[in-house]
C-alpha positions as CSV (number, residue, x, y, z in Angstrom):
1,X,22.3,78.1,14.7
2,X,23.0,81.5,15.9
3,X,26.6,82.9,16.5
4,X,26.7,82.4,20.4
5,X,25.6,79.2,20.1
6,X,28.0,78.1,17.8
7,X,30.9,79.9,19.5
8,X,30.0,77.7,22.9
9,X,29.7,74.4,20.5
10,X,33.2,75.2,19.3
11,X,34.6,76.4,22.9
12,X,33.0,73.1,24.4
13,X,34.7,71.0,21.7
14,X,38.2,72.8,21.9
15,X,37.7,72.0,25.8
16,X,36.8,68.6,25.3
17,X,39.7,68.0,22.8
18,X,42.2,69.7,24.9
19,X,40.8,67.5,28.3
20,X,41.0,64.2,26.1
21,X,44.5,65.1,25.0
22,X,45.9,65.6,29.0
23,X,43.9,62.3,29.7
24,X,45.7,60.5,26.7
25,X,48.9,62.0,28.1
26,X,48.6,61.0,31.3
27,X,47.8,57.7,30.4
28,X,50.9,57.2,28.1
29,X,53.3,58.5,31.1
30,X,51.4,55.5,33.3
31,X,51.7,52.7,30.7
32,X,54.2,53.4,28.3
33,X,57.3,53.8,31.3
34,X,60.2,55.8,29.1
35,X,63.7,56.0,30.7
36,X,63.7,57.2,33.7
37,X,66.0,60.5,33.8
38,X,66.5,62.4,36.7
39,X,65.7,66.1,35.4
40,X,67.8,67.5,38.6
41,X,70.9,65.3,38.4
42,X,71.2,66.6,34.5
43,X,73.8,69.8,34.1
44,X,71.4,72.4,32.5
45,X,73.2,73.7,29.1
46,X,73.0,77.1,28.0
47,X,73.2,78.3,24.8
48,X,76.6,79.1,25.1
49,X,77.8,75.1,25.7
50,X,75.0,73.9,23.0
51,X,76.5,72.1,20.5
52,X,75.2,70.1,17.7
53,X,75.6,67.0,19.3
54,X,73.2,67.5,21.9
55,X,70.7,68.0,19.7
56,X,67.8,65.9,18.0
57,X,66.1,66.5,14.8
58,X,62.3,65.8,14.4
59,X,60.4,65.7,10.6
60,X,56.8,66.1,10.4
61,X,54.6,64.8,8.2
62,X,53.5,68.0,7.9
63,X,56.2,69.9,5.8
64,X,58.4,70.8,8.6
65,X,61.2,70.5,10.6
66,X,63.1,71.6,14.3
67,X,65.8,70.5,16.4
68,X,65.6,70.2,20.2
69,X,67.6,69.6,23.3
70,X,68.7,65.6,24.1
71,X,67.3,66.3,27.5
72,X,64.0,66.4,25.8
73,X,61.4,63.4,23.9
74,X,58.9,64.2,21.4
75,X,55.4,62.3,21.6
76,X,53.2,62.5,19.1
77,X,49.1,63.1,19.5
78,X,46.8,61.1,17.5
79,X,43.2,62.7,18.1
80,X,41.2,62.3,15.4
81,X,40.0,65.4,13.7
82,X,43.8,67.2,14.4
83,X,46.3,67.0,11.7
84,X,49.0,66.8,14.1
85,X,49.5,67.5,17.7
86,X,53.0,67.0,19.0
87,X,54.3,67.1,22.9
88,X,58.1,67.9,23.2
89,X,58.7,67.0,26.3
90,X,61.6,67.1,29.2
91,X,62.7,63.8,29.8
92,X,62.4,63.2,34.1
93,X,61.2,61.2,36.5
94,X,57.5,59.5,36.1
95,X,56.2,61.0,38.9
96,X,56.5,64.5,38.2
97,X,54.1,66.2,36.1
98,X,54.7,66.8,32.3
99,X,57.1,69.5,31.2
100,X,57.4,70.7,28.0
101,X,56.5,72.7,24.6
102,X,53.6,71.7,22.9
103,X,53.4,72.0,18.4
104,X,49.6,71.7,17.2
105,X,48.7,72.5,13.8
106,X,45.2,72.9,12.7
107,X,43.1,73.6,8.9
108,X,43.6,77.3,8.3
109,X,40.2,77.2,6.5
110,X,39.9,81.3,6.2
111,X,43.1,81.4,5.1
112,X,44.1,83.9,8.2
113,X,47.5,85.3,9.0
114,X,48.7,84.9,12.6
115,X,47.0,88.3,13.8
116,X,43.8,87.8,12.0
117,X,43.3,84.4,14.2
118,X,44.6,85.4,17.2
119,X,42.1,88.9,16.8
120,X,39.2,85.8,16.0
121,X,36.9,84.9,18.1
122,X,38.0,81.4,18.6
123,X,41.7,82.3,20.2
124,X,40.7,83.7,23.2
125,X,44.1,86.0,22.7
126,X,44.2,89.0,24.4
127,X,46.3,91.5,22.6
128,X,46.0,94.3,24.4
129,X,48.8,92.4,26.4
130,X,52.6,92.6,25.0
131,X,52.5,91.0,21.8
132,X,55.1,91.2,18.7
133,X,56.5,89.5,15.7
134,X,59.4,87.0,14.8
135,X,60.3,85.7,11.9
136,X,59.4,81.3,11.6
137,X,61.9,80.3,8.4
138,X,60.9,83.0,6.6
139,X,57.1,83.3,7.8
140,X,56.0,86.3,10.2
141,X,54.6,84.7,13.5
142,X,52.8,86.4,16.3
143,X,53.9,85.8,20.0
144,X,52.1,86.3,23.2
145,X,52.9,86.6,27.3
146,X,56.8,86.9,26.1
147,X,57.1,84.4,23.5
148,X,55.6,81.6,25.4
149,X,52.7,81.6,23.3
150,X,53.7,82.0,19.5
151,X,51.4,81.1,16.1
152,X,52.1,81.3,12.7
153,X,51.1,79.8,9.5
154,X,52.5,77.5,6.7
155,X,53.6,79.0,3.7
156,X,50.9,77.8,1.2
157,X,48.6,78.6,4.4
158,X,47.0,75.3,4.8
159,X,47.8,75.1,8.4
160,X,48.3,77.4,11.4
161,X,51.0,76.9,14.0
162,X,50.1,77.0,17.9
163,X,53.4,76.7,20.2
164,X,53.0,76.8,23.1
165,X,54.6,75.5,26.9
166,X,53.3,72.6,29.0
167,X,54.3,73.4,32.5
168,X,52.8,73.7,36.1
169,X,53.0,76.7,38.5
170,X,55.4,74.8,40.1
171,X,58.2,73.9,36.8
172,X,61.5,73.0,37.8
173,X,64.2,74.1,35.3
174,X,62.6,76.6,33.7
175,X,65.8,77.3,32.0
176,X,65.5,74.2,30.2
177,X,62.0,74.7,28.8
178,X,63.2,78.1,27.3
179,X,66.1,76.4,25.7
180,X,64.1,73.9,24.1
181,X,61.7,76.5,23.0
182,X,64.6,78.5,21.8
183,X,65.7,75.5,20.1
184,X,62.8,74.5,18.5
185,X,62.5,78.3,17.0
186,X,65.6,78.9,15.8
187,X,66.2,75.9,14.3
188,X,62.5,75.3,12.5
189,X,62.1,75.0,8.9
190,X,59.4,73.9,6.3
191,X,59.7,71.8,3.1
192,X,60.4,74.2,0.4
């Protein structure tokens, strides 16, 4: 199989994977009816009125850990073939559209750092935009388009980090999704 044709099998099944997840989410938001919260009605809290007590604490099976705003719910993604794809997302109204940060790991086969992926073929990054580093518990991750795109590895790099938002053009409360980024960053840690 030459390379182009095995870059469009991969692209296809990365678009096929990603279209299957937005099908499964949609689907969970139509059967599985959380709590209904009213997004608008909720006083937005900035970092200055966070306290620990609006806060909840999620453990992965995968070595790590974060914290992230009460206001927010995190649903976990099953797809076969995908160590673990979590959605951390704001809790409103059923009929609006998802909202959110999304946590995907996958097999960091080649044993890349953040930059050598994202200057891969299979990221479809483009780092000629604004692009820097920040420091994940001690592990140097790469962020993109101001930090709303952000990928790292584990320590033993097994597994690469993508985090990233789950919004529409049209996202109410944008304040709140950059808190519950901000959240999730700051407060991340992996098993030692």
């Amino acid at each position: 199989m030459n390379k182009m044709s095995k870059k469009l099998k991969n692209f296809l099944s990365i678009s096929l994977i990603f279209l299957v997840a937005l099908f499964l989410l949609f689907y969970f938001f139509r059967e599985n009816k959380p709590e209904e919260v009213d997004i608008d009605q909720m006083p937005i809290v900035s970092e200055v009125e966070a306290d620990s007590n609006s806060f909840e604490t999620y453990e992965s099976k995968m070595g790590f850990s974060f914290q992230y705003p009460s206001q927010f719910f995190v649903m976990e993604d099953f797809e076969v073939g995908i160590p673990e794809r979590l959605f951390v997302l704001v809790k409103k109204q059923l009929d609006e559209d998802p909202t959110g940060i999304i946590i995907s790991t996958a097999k960091n086969n080649d044993n890349q750092t953040p930059l050598e992926w994202l200057e891969g073929s299979y990221s479809g990054a483009d780092l000629s935009n604004e692009h820097g580093t920040l420091d994940l518990d001690g592990q140097e991750a790469i962020f993109l388009d101001g930090g709303t795109w952000i990928v790292a590895v584990t320590p033993d790099s097994k597994y690469r980090l993508i985090f990233a938002p789950l919004a529409t053009s049209t996202v109410k409360n944008g304040d709140l999704l950059f808190l519950g980024m901000d959240t999730i960053l700051s407060s991340f840690k992996f098993e030692e």
